[in-house]
N, C-alpha and C positions, 0 to 999 in steps of 0.2 A: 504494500500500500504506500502511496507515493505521503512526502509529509502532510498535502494539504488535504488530501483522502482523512489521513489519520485526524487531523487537526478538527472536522466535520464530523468526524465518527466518535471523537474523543468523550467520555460519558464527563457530563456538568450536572451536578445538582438540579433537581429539578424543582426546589422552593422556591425562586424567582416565580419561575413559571407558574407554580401554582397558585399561588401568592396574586400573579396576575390574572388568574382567571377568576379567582374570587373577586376582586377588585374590578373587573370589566363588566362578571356579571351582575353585582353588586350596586355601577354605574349605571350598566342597561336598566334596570328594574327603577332605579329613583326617574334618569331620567323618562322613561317610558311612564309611571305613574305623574311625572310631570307634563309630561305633554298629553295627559288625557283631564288633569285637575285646570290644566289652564283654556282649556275649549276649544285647543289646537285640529282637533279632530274634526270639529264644526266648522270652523275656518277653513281648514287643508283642502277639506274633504267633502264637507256638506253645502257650502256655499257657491261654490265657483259652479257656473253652467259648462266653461270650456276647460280641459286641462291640455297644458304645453307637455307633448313629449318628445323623450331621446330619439336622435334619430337611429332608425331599425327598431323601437321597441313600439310603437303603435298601437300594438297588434296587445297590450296591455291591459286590462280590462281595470275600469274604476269601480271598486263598490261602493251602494251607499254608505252613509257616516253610520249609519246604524248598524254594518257589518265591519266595517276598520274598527267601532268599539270592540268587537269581536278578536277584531285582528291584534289590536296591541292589547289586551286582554293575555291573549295568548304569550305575547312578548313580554310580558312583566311575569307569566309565570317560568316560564323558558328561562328568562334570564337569571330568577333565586335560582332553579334546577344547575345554569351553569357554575353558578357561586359556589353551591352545594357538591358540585361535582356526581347529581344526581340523574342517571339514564344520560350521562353524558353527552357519547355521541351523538345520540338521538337529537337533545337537545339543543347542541350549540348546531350541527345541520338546518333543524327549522328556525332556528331564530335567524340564521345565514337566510335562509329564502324569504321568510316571511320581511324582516326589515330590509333586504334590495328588494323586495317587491313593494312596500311602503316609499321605497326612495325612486320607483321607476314611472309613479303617477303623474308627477307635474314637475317639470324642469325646474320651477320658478321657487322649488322646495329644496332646491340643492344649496348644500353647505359643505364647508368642505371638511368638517368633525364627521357630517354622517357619512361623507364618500368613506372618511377613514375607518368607519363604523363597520362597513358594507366589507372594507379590505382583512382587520382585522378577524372577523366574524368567520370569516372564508378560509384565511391562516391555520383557523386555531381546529379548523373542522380535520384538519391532520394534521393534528397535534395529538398525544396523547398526554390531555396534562390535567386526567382525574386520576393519575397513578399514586397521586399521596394529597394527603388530607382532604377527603371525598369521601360521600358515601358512599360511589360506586367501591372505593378502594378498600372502604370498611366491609362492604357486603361479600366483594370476589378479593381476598386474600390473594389472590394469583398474578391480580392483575399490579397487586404492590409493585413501587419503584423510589427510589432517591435519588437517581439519576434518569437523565435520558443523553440521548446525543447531541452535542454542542450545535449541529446547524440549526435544529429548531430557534436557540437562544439567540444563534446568529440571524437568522433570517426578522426576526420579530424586530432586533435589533436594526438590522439594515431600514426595514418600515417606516420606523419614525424616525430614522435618520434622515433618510426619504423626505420626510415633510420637513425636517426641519433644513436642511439643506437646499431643498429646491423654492423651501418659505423666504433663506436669505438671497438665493441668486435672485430671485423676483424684485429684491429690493434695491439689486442695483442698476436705476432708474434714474434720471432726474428730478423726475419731479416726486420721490423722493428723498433723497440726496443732499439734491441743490436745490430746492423750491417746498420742503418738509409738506410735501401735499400728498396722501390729503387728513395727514397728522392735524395741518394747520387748520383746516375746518370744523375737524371734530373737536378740539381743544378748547376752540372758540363756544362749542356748547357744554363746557362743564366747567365753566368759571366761578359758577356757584357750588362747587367740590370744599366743603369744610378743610379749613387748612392751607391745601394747596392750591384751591380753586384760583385765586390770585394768579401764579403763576402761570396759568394756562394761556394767559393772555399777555405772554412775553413771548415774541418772536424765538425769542434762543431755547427759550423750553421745547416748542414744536423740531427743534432743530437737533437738541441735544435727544428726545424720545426717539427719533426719525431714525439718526445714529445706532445711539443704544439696541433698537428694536432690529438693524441689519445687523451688527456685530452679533447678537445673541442668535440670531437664528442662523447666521454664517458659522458661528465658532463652538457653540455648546454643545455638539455631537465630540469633538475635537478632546472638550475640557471631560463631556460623560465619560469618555474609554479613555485615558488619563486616570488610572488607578491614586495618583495623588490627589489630582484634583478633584476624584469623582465625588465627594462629599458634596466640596463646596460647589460646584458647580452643579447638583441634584439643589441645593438648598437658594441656589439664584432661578432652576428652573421653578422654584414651586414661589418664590416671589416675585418674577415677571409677570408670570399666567397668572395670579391673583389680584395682578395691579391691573392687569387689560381687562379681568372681569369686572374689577371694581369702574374701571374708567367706558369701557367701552359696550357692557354687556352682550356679551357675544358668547352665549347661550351656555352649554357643558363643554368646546371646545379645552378651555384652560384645565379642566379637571381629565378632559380623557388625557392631555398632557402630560399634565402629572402621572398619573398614574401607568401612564405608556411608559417614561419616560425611567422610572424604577426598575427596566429592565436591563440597562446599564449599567446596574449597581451590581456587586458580584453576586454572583449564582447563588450562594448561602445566605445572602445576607436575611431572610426571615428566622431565619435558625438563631441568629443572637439578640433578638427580640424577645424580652420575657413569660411575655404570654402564649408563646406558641412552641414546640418541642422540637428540642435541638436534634433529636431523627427522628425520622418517620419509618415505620414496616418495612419492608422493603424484601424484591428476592432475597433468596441467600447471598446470591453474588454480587449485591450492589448494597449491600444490608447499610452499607455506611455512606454518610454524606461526601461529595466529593468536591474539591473547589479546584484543584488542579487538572491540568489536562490527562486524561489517561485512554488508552485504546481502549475501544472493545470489539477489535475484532483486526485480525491482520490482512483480510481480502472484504472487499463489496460480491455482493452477488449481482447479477442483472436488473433485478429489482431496484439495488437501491442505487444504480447508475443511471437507470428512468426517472427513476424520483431525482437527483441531482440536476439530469438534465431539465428537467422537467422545473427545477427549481430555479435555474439560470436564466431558462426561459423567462420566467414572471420576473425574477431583479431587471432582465434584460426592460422589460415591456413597462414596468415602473418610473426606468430610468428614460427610457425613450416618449411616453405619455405628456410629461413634462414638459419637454424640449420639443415638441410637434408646432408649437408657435411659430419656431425659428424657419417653418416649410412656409408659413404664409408672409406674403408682405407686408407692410403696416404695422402700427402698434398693436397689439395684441391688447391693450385693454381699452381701444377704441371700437375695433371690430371684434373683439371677444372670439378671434377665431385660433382655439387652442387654449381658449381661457381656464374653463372647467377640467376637473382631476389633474392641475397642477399646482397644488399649491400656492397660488397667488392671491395669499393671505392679507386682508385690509390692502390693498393696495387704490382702490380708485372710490370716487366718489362722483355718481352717475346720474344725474336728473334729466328725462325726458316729456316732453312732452310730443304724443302723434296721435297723427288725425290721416284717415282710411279716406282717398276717392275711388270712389263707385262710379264706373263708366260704361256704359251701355252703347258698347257700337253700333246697331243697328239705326237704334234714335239719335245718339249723340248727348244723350243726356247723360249729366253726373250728378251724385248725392254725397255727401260728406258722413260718412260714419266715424263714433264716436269709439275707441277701444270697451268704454262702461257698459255698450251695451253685451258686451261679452265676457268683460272680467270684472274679479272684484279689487277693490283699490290696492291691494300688495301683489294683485299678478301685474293689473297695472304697470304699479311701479317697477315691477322688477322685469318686466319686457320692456319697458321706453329705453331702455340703455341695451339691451340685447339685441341685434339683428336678425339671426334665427330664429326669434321666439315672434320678432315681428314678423317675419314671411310667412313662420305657421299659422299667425293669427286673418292675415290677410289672405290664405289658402279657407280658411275658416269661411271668412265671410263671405268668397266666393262661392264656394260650396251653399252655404245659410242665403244668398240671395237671389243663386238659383233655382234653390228649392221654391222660395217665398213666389217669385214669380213664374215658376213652370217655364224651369228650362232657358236657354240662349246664352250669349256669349255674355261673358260680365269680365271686366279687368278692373285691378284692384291696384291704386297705387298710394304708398306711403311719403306723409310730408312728419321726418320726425329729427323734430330738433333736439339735439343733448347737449346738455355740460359737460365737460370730464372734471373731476378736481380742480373745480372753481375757475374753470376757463369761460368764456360768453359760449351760449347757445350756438350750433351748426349743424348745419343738414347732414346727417349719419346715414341715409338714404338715396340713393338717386330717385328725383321726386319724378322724372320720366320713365321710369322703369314700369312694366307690367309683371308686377312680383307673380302672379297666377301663371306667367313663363316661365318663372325661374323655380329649380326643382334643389329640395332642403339637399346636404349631402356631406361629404366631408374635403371638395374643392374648394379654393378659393373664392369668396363673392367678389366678380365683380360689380356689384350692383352697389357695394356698399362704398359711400365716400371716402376719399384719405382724413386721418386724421386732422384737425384743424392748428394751422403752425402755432407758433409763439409759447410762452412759460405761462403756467397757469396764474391765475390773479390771487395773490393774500389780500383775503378777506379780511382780515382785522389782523389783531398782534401787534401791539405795540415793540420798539429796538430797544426802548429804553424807559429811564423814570419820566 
């Protein structure tokens, strides 16, 4: 076995691991009871008459709100069972379907904690990590372990390294960089923050956070695997993520962070925590906790050179997901094309407004349609800055006034003005386009405008006293 065969194969303690699965499912469950106590369900799911989907997934069916209570219902009991390490596999499998089938409803519901929710959930469904403190592990004595093989630990690892590394290349940008946007906006709305709040409305605060906020997510993968530093550097991740949730409310993000982010700490590290048992059961032959690297095994068999490859593939496709922006021309968070599943965390601040022409070629007559009469105010907003979600909507309306009139030609075209990060309003649209020609895909638009030149405008912040 070659060294890095060995190095993958090498048995690592598997209290980390377990540790994190109690701790995910534990997260799943609060937040899943949160998002049904706050009437997210009603909102998501019961209100809106149209939903935005992914493209190729369409074909997706929405149920009523009164059967997604059903659905996350199920997800809060799935998730104690994975805390529990209870019917395991069973478990973490349907929570894997059922929450990406919750996240495949409406575009307009993507964030980028639940994509990492969707990736997680998927990981961990080959993993085996109810081999200690579970009651699967309690019920089948057989299945006891204290170890498992290091690439699990690596792989989980690479993950949120994943975000946090493609979180900091995102951030090297200008605007912001060199123009702290769109830090500077939001800052401007929590001037009334007890204490600090003052501050927020100093130019050099938006400047010094803008900083702060790219060094950490560029460097603290760096400082985690850094056996010296990995203390202190676990103890800056859990008070950055605490300070954005306090400042920016941006939902259970910071916490799945946290608690992702413990898997950088060494293999053992729940074993010198006093309330929980310095070993667990385990075969004979692994009966003891391990933290060093050790083989277990001096050959792979065919199987687990599938699974390897098979494993390189997904870092491969992780790593390339990302970086798919770099195929399109334009800014990427103007035309949003490569936006989604890359990590490009707070980075823009997007106000649209657009208005739908309905043109009937036969007569010549046109009608101005409103987006309200098809969404509700947060699909709204969260399609006027999106272009894809606006061509689905304008395939929409053609299809709906079609039907209304029985049939003929109908072309649909968009006048939709945006902000980026406090720059003046511009056409994101080509307003002579007949979007009803153009087919959703994953080509580049040309239908959508270049972004509009110049540095974006600060809005307030004072330089000085």
């Amino acid at each position: 076995m070659t060294p890095l065969f060995a190095s993958l194969f090498a048995a690592r303690d598997i209290a980390s691991l377990a540790v994190f699965r109690i701790l995910f499912g534990t997260l799943m469950f609060v937040s899943t009871v949160r998002f049904v106590q706050s009437g997210w369900i009603d909102r998501f799911y019961g209100e809106p008459v149209f939903f935005f989907k992914y493209w190729g997934f369409a074909w997706v069916p929405t149920l009523p709100a009164a059967a997604m209570y059903a659905v996350y219902g199920v997800l809060a009991v799935l998730s104690l069972a994975i805390a529990a390490g209870l019917f395991y596999r069973v478990s973490i499998v349907l929570f894997a379907l059922g929450f990406t089938y919750t996240q495949l409803l409406d575009v307009t519901n993507y964030l980028n904690h639940y994509y990492l929710i969707v990736l997680l959930s998927w990981l961990m469904c080959f993993m085996p990590l109810h081999r200690a403190w579970s009651v699967d592990a309690a019920r089948k004595p057989a299945i006891r372990a204290s170890t498992l093989p290091a690439y699990h630990l690596y792989l989980v690892r690479f993950q949120i390294g994943v975000v946090y590394c493609f979180a900091g290349l995102a951030k090297l940008n200008t605007d912001w960089l060199i123009h702290a946007q769109p830090l500077n906006i939001w800052l401007s709305a929590r001037v009334e923050t007890p204490l600090i709040g003052p501050l927020f409305d100093e130019l050099w605060m938006a400047y010094l956070m803008s900083w702060a906020g790219f060094l950490f997510d560029s460097t603290i993968v760096l400082w985690l695997s850094w056996r010296r530093t990995r203390p202190y550097a676990y103890a800056v991740v859990v008070t950055f993520h605490l300070m954005t949730d306090v400042l920016f409310n941006i939902g259970m993000f910071p916490y799945i962070m946290m608690l992702s982010a413990t898997v950088f700490l060494a293999p053992d590290w729940p074993r010198r925590l006093p309330f929980l048992p310095t070993r667990s059961p385990s075969r004979p032959r692994h009966d003891q906790p391990v933290t060093d690297s050790e083989p277990i095994a001096s050959s792979i068999c065919w199987r687990q050179k599938v699974g390897l490859i098979a494993l390189l593939v997904y870092c491969a496709i992780q790593i390339a997901v990302p970086l798919r922006h770099y195929a399109y021309p334009g800014d990427v968070l103007w035309n949003e094309e490569g936006m989604r599943f890359a990590w490009k965390v707070m980075l823009r601040e997007k106000h649209g407004s657009v208005t739908f022409r309905v043109r009937f070629p036969d007569t010549g007559k046109e009608l101005q349609v409103s987006p309200r009469h098809y969404l509700d105010t947060r699909q709204e907003r969260e399609m006027g800055g999106q272009p894809d979600l606006i061509l689905q909507l304008a395939h929409h309306i053609a299809r709906d006034i079609r039907k209304r009139v029985g049939g003929g030609d109908v072309e649909v075209r968009a006048e939709a003005l945006v902000s980026l990060n406090g720059r003046p309003a511009a056409l994101m649209i080509d307003p002579e386009r007949d979007l009803t020609q153009v087919a959703d895909g994953l080509a580049h638009g040309d239908w959508i405008l270049p972004a509009p030149p110049g540095p974006p405008i600060q809005l307030h912040a004072r330089t000085g006293p």
